[in-house]
C-alpha positions as a Markdown table, in Angstrom:
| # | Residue | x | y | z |
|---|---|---|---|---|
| 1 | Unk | -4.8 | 32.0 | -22.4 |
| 2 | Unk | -8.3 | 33.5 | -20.6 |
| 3 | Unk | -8.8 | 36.6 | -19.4 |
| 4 | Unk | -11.0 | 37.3 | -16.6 |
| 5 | Unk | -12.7 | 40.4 | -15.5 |
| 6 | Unk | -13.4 | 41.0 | -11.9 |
| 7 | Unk | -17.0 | 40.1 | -12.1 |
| 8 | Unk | -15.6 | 36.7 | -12.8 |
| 9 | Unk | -16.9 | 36.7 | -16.9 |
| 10 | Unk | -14.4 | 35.2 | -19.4 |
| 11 | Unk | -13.4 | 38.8 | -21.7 |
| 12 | Unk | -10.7 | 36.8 | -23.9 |
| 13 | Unk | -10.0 | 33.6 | -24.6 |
| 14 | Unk | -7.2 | 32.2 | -27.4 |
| 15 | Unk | -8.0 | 29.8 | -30.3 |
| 16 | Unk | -7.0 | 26.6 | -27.5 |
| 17 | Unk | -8.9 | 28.1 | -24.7 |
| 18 | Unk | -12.0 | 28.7 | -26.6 |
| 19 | Unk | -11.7 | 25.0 | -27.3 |
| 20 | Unk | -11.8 | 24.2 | -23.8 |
| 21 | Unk | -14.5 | 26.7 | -22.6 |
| 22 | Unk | -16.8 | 25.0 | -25.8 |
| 23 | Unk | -15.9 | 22.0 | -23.9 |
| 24 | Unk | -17.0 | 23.1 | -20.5 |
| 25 | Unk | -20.3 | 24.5 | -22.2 |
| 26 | Unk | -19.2 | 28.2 | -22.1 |
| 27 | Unk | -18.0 | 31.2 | -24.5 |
| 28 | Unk | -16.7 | 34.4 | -24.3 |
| 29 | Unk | -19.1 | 37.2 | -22.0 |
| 30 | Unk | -20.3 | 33.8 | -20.2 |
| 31 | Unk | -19.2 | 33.7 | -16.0 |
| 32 | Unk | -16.4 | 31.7 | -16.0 |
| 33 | Unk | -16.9 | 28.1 | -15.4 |
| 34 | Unk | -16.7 | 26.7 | -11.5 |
| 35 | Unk | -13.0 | 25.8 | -11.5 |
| 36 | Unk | -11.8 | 28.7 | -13.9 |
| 37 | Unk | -13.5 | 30.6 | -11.8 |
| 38 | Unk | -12.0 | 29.5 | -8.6 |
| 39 | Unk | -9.1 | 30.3 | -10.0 |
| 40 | Unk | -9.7 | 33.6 | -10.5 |
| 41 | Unk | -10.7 | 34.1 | -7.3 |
| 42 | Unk | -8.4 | 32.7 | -5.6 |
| 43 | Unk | -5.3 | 35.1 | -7.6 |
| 44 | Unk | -7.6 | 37.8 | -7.2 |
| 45 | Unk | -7.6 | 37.4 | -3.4 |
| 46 | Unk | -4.2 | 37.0 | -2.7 |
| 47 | Unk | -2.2 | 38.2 | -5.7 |
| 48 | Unk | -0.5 | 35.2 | -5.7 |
| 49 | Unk | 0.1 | 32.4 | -8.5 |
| 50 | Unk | -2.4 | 29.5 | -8.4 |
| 51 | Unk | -2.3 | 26.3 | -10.5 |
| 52 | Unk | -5.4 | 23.4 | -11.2 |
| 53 | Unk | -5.7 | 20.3 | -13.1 |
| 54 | Unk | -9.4 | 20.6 | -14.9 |
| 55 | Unk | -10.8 | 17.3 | -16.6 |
| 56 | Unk | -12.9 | 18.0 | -19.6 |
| 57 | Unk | -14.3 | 14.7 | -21.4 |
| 58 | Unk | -11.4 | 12.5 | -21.7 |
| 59 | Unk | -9.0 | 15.4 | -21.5 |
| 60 | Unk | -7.0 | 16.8 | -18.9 |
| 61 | Unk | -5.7 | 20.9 | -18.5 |
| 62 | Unk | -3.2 | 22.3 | -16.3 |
| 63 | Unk | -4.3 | 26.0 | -15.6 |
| 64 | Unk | -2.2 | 28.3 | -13.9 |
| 65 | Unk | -3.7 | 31.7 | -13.0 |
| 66 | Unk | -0.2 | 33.9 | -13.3 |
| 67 | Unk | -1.3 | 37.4 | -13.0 |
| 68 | Unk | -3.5 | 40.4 | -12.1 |
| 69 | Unk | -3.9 | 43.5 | -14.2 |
| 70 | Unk | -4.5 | 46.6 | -12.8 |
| 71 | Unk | -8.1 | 46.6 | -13.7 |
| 72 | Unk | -8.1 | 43.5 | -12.0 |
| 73 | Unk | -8.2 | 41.0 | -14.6 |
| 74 | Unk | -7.0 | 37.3 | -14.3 |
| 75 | Unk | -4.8 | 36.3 | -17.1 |
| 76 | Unk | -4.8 | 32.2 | -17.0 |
| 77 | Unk | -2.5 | 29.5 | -19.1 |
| 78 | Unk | -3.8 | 26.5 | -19.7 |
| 79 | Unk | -2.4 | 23.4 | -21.8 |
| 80 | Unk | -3.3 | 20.1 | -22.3 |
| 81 | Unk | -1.9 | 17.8 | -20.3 |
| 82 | Unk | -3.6 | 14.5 | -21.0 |
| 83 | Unk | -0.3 | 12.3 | -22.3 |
| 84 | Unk | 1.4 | 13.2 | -19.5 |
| 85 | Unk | -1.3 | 11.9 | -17.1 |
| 86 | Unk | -2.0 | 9.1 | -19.0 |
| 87 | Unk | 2.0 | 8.7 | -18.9 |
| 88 | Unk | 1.9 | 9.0 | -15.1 |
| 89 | Unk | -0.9 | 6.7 | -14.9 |
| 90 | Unk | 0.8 | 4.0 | -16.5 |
| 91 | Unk | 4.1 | 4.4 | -14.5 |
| 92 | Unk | 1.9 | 4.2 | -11.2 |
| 93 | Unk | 0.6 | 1.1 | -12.3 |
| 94 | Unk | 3.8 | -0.7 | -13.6 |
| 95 | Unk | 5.2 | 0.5 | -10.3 |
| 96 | Unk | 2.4 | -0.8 | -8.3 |
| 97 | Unk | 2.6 | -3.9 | -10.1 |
| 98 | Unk | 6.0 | -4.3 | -9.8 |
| 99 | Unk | 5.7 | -3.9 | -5.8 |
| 100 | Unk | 2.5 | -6.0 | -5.5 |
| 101 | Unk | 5.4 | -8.9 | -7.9 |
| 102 | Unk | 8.0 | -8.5 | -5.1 |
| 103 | Unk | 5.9 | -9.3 | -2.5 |
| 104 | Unk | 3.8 | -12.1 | -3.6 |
| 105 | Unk | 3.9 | -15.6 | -5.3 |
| 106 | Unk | 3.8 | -15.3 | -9.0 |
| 107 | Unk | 1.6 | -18.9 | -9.1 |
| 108 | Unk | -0.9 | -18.1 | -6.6 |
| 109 | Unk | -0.9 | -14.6 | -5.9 |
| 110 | Unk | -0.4 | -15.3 | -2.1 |
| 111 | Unk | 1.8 | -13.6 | -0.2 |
| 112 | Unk | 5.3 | -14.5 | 0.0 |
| 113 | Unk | 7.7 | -15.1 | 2.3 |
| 114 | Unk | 9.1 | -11.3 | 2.3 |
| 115 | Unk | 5.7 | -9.9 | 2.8 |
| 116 | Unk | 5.2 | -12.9 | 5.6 |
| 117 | Unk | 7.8 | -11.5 | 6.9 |
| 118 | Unk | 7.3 | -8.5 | 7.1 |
| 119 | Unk | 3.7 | -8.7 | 8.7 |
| 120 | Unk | 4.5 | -11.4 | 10.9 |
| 121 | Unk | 7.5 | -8.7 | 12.4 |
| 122 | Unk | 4.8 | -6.5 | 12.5 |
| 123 | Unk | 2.4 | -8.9 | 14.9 |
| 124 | Unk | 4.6 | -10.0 | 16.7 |
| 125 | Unk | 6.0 | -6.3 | 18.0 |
| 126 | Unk | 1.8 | -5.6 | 18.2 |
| 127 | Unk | 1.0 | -8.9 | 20.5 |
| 128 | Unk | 4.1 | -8.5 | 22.5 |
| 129 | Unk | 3.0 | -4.6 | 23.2 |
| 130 | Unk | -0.5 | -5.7 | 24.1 |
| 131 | Unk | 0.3 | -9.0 | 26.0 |
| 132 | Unk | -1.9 | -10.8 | 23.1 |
| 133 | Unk | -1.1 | -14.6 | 21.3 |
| 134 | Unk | 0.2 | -15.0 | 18.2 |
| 135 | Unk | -0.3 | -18.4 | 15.6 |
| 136 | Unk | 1.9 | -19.6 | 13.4 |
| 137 | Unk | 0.4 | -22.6 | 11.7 |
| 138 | Unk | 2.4 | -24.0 | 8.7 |
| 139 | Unk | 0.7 | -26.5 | 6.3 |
| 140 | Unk | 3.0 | -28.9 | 4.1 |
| 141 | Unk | 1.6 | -31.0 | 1.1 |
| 142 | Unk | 3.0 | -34.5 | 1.8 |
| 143 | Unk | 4.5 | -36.3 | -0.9 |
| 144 | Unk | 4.0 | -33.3 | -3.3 |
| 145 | Unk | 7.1 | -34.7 | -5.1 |
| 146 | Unk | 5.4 | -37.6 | -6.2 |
| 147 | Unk | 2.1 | -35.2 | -7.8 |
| 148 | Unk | 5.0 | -33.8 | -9.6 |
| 149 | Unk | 6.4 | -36.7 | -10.8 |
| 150 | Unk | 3.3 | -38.9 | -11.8 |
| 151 | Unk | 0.5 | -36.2 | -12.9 |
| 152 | Unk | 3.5 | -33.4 | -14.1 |
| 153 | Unk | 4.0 | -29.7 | -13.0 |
| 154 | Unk | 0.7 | -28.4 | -13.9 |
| 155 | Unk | -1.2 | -30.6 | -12.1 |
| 156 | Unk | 1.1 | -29.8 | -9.3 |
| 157 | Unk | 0.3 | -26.2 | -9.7 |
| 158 | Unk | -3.0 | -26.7 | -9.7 |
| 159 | Unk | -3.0 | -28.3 | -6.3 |
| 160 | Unk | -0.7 | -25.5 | -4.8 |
| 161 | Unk | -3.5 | -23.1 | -6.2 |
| 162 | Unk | -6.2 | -24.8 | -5.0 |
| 163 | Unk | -4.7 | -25.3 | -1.7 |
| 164 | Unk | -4.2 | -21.7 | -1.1 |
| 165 | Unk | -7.5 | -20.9 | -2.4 |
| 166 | Unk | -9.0 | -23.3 | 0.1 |
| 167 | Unk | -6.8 | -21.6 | 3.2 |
| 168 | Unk | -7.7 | -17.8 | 2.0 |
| 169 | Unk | -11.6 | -19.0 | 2.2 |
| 170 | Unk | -11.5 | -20.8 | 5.5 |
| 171 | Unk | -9.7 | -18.0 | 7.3 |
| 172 | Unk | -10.3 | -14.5 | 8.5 |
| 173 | Unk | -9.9 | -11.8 | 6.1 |
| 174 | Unk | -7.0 | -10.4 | 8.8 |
| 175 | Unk | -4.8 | -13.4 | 8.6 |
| 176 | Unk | -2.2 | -14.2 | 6.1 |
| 177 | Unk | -2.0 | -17.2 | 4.2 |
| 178 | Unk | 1.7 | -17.4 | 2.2 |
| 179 | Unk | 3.4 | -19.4 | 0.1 |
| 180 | Unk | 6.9 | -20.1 | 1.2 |
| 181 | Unk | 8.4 | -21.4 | -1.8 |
| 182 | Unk | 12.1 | -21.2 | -3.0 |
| 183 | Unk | 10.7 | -19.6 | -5.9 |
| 184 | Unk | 9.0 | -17.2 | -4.2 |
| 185 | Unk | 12.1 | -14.6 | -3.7 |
């Protein structure tokens, strides 16, 4: 817990918030530091309760500024919340990975036919709104079946990959190359 006064100095400050304000490079009878600060301010203005997220080193506090006492000093909680955003953090990126997963091809990172899909529904509403063209070009690898078969499935991979590549760097950034593969769904 802190305690401001109303010329924005820290008066009090518990065994965890001194720990913080050490961090930020400030100690009791010091103005409070730019976000605690704002904080202060901003329950001082309007009376009402006010929460931040303040990132000290590799360390992350919620404060919530909960109160004003007649003298008109800020009382503000903090705790540390870093395991929780490093929690969150995670999640996001399992989620994002999972979502970037469903929509492309786990050999070549390409899109797949569901996010194909999805943009070429997309286009084709746009171009038919605008009177524009639309291309559809679809490229096949003849006799793939016979890479397979005499060189084995890496090799074969290898080709798929390298054909992709070879698409993605011979086209514009704004059109899609996909793999439409059985295995891609």
């Amino acid at each position: 817990m802190l305690q401001i006064n109303p010329r924005f100095r820290i008066q009090f400050a518990n065994a965890a918030s001194l720990d913080v304000l050490t961090q930020l490079g400030s100690k009791i009878g010091d103005l409070a530091p730019g976000k605690l600060r704002e904080l202060a301010e901003a329950i001082l203005r309007t009376g009402k309760r006010h929460e931040l997220e303040l990132v000290s080193g590799e360390r992350v506090y919620s404060f919530s500024a909960t109160s004003v006492s007649p003298e008109g000093v800020a009382y503000l909680y903090g705790h540390d919340i870093t395991e929780r955003k490093r929690a969150e953090n995670e999640l996001l990126l399992v989620k994002n990975q999972a979502e970037h997963n469903a929509l492309h091809d786990q050999l070549t990172g390409l899109p797949n036919r569901r996010l194909l899909t999805e943009r070429l529904n997309h286009e084709t509403e746009r171009v038919l709104r605008l009177r524009q063209k639309l291309a559809l070009v679809i490229v096949d690898i003849d006799h793939f079946k016979r890479i397979n078969d005499s060189y084995g499935h890496k090799v074969g991979d290898q080709v798929i990959i390298a054909v992709g590549q070879c698409l993605q760097e011979n086209l514009r950034s704004s059109d899609t190359v996909c793999r439409w593969a059985a295995t891609s769904w």
